[in-house]
N, C-alpha and C positions, 0 to 999 in steps of 0.2 A: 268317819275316817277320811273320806273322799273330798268332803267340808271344808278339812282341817287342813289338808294339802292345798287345797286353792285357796283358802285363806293365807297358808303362808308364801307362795307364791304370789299372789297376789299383792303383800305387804311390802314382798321383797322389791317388786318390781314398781314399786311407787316408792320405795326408797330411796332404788336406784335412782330413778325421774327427777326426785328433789336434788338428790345430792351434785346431780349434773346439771340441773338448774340455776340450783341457789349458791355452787360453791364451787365449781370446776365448768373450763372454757371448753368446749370437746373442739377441735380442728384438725382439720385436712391441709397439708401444707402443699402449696403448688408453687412456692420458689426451689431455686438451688442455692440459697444464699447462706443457708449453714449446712452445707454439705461436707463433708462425705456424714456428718453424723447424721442429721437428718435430711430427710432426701425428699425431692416432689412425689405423694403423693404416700407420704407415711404418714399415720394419725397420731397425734398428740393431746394430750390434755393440758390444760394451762390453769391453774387457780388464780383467782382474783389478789388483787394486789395486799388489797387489805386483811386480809387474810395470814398472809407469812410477809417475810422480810426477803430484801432483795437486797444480791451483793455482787461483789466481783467473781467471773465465772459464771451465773444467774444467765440462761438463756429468758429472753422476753421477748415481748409483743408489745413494742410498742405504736404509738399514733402521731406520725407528725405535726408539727403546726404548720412547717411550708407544702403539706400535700396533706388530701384526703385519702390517705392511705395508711395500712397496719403494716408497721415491718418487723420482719422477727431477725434477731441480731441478739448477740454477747454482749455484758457488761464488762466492760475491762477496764474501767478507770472511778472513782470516787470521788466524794468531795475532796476535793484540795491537792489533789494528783494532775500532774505536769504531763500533757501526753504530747508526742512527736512522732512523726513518720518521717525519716532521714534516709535516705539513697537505700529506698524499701525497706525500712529496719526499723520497727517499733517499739521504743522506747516510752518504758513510763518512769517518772521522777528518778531521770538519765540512766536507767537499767534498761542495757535491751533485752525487751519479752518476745519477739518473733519476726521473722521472715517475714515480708506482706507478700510475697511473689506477685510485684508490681507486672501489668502489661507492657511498658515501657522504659526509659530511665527517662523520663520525661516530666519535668517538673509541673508540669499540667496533670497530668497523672495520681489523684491522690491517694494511689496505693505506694506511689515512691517518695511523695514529698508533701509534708502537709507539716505546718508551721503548729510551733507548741502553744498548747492550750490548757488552758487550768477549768480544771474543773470545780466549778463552784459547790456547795453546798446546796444538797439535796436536788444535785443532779448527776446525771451518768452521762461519760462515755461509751457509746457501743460501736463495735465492729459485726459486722460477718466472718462466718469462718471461711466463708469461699470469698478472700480478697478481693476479685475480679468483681462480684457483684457489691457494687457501693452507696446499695441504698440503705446508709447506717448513717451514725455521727460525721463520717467522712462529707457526705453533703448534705445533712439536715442540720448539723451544729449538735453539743450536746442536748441531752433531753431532760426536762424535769422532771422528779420523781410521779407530778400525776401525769404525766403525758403515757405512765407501763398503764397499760389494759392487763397485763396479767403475764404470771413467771412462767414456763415452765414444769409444770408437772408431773413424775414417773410414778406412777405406784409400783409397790413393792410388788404385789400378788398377782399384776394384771399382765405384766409384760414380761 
């Protein structure tokens, strides 16, 4: 009986080890750049890309090509969507979707003003949810779909 308990335990917990090896990102986030939902220093799990599909609303992790760095930001725009930031007010294919709550009204500022961009095929636009932090599409340009390291994932059970 005693056996049979550490055997299952035992299984479980190399199950576990595979399944967050082979199939899911585990991280510790230490930006504020999608705050208030996720915040420095709450755990997240991320699945690999190829794995599931990714869309508009899809928090990700991606990698830039102008920095050696991972940044976690919103998908908000698609192949073949028009996106603009006009006197703080972000417009996709001419529908305003949100407030940026620029720092400034200052055209330098590209939470108030950033010229429209189409987004090509089989790449994204991403934002932060904390406007103020603009390490997104705002200064790396959009991203190609291999540039995501990985979506966002909540399990049901866990959280």
């Amino acid at each position: 009986m005693f056996l049979a308990s550490v055997l299952v335990v035992l299984v479980a917990v190399l199950f576990q080890l595979v399944l967050r090896q082979l199939f899911f990102y585990p991280l510790r986030i230490t930006s504020d750049a999608m705050a208030p939902e996720v915040k420095p220093g709450d755990k997240r799990y991320f699945v690999y890309p190829k794995l599931t599909s990714t869309g508009k609303g899809d928090i990700v992790l991606v990698k830039s090509m102008r920095a050696d760095v991972e940044m976690l930001c919103r998908i908000v725009a698609t192949d073949g969507d028009r996106v603009q930031i006009k006197q703080g007010k972000l417009t996709i294919n001419g529908s305003v979707e949100r407030e940026m709550a620029p720092r400034t009204s200052d055209a330098r500022d590209l939470s108030f003003e950033l010229a429209e961009t189409e987004v090509r095929p089989n790449f994204f636009f991403c934002l932060n949810d904390n406007h103020l932090n603009t390490n997104d599409s705002r200064a790396h340009g959009i991203f190609a779909r291999n540039q995501i390291v990985a979506k966002a994932f909540k399990p049901f059970l866990l959280f």
